[in-house]
N, C-alpha and C positions, 0 to 999 in steps of 0.2 A: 444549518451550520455548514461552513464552510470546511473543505479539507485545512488541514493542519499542517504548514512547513515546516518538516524534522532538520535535524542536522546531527553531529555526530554528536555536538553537548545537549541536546535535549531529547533523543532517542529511547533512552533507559525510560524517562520519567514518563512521556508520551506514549511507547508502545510498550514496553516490556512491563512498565509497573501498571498497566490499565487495568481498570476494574470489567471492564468490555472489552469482545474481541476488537482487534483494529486491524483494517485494511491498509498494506503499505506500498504505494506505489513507488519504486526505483525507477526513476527515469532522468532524463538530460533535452538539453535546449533542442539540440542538435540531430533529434531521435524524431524518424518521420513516423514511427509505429506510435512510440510514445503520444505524439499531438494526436494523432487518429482515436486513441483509446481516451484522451484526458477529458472531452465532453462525458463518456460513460462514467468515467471515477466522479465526478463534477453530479451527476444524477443522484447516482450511489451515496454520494456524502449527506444530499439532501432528502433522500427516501428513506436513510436507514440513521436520520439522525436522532441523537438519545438511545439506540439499539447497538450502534457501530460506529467506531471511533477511522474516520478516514485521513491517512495524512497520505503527502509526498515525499520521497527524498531524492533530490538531484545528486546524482552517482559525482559531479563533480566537483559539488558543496562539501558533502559525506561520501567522502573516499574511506575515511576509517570503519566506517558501517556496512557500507557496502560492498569492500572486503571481506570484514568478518562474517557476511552473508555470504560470502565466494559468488557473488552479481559477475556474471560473465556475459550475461544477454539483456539486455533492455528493449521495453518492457519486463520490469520481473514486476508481479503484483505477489507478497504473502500475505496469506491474514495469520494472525498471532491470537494466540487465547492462555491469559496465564502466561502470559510471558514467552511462550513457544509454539515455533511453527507449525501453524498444523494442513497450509494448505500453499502452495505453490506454483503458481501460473505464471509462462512464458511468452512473450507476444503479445499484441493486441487480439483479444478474444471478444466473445459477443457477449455483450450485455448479462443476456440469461444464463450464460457461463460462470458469471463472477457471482451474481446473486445465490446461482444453487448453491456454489461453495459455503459462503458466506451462512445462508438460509440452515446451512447442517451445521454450522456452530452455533447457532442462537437459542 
């Protein structure tokens, strides 16, 4: 399964009403950390598909979302369980970074 492109009208339905946790990556065109990390989300969506729900959301598609997440740094990656954040990462991180997180929600 491929990542899932959110926006501010499908965000409820895709991450916050999910039966599984989901992986959300805030990012933009124009974000070099962003392309750095997006082959890792790209792995991630395929190693943890059916376990974890991976999308994207371009900060400048969903500015209403990524607001109400107070997004001030891109890369942000959260993952959401039950509708609520439970894990929060800044930056492009390594690989084995995002899976631990992930790994303690599952």
């Amino acid at each position: 399964m491929s990542e899932i492109i959110l926006n501010d009208g499908n965000f409820k339905q895709e991450v916050l009403d999910s039966t599984i946790p989901v992986l959300v990556d805030f990012w933009a065109e124009w974000c070099g950390p962003c392309r750095m990390i997006a082959p890792t989300i790209e792995e991630i969506a395929r190693e943890y598909d059916g376990k974890v729900k991976v999308c994207k959301l371009n900060v400048e598609e969903g500015q209403q979302t990524a607001s109400s997440y107070s997004i001030m740094n891109i890369p942000t990656i959260m993952i959401f369980k039950n509708g609520e954040v439970v894990e929060k990462v800044i930056g492009a991180v390594a690989k084995s970074d995002l899976t631990g997180k992930i790994d303690a929600h599952l």
